[in-house]
Backbone bond lengths (Angstrom), bond angles and torsions (degrees), N, CA, C in turn:
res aa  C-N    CA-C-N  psi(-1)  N-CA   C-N-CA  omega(-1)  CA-C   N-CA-C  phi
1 X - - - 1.462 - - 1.529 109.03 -
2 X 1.619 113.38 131.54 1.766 119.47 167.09 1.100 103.72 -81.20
3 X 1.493 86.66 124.32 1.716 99.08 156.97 0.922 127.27 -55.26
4 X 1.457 108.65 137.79 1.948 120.79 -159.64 1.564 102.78 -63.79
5 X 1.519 112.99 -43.68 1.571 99.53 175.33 1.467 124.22 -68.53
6 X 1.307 98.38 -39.11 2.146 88.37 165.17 1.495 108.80 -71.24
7 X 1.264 120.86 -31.89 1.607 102.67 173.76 1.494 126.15 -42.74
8 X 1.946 103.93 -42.88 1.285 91.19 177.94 1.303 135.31 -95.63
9 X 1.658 125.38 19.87 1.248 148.42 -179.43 1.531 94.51 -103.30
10 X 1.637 133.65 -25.66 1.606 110.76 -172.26 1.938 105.04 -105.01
11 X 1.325 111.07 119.53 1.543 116.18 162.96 1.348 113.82 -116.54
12 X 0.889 120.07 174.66 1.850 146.18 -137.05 1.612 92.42 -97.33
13 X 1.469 105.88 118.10 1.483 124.38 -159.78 2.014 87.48 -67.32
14 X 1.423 124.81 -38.85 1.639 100.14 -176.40 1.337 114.24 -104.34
15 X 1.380 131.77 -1.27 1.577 115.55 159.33 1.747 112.35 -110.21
16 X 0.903 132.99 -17.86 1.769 146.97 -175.52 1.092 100.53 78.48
17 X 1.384 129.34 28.23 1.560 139.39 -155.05 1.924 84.89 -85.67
18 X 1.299 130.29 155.12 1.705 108.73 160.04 1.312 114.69 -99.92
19 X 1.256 126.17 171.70 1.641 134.62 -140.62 1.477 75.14 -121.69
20 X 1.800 94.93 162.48 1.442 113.88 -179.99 1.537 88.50 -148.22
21 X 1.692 111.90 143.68 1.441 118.74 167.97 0.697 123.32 -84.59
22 X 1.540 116.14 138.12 1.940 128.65 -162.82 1.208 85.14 -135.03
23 X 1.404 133.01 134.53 1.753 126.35 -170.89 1.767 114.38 9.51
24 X 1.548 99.91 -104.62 1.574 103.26 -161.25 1.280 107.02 -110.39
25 X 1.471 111.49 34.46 1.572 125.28 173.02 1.375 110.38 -159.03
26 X 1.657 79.01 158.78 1.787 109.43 -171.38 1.171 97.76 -81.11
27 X 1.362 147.34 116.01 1.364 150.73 115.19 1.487 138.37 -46.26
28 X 1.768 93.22 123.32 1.808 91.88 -168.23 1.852 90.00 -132.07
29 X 0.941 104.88 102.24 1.445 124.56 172.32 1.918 118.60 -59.51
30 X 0.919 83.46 -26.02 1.868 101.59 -178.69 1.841 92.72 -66.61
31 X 1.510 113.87 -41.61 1.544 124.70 -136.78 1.302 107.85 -97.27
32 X 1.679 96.36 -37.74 1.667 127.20 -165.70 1.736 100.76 74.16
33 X 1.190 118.53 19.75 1.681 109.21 -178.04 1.494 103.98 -118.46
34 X 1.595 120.60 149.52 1.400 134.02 -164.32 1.498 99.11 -136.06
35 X 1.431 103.31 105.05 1.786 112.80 -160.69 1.897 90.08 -102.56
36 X 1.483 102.86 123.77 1.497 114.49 -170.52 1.673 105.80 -85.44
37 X 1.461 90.07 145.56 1.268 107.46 178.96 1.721 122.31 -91.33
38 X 1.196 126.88 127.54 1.323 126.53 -159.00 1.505 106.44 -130.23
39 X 1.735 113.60 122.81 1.557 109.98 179.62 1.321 121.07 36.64
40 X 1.643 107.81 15.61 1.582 109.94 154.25 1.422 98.22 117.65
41 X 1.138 129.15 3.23 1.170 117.91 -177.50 1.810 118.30 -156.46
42 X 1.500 95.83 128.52 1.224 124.73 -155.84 1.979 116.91 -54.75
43 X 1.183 121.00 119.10 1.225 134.11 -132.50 2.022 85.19 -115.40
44 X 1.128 117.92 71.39 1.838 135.31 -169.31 1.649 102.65 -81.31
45 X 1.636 113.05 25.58 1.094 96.77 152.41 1.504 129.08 -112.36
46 X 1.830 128.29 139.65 0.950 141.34 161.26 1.308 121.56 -31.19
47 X 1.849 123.85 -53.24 1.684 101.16 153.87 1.351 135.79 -83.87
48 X 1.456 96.21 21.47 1.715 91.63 175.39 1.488 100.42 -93.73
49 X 1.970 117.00 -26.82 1.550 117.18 -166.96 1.171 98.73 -51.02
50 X 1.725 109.86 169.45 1.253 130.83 173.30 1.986 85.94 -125.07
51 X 1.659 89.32 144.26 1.533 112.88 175.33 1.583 102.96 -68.66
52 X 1.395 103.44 137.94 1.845 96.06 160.08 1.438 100.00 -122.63
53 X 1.481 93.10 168.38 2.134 86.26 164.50 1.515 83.71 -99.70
54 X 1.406 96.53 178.82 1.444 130.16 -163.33 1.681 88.68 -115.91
């Protein structure tokens, strides 16, 4: 789990939209991309996201 205060300092490297946690990923709804979280720490790259639908 991200800490709620770094949660709200980290947003989504291609819209600046901010991310919300959905299990073991960052969710950016603006983006449609869900940037995974790894050994605790948040993985803010665009080709690592995975597409979601909306």
């Amino acid at each position: 789990m991200i800490d709620e205060s770094l949660l709200k300092l980290l947003v989504c490297p291609q819209s600046k939209a901010p991310l919300k946690q959905v299990g073991d990923e960052l969710v950016c709804e603006e983006s449609a991309l869900a940037y995974p979280i790894v050994d605790d720490i948040p993985v803010l790259l665009v080709e690592e996201a995975r597409k979601i639908n909306q």
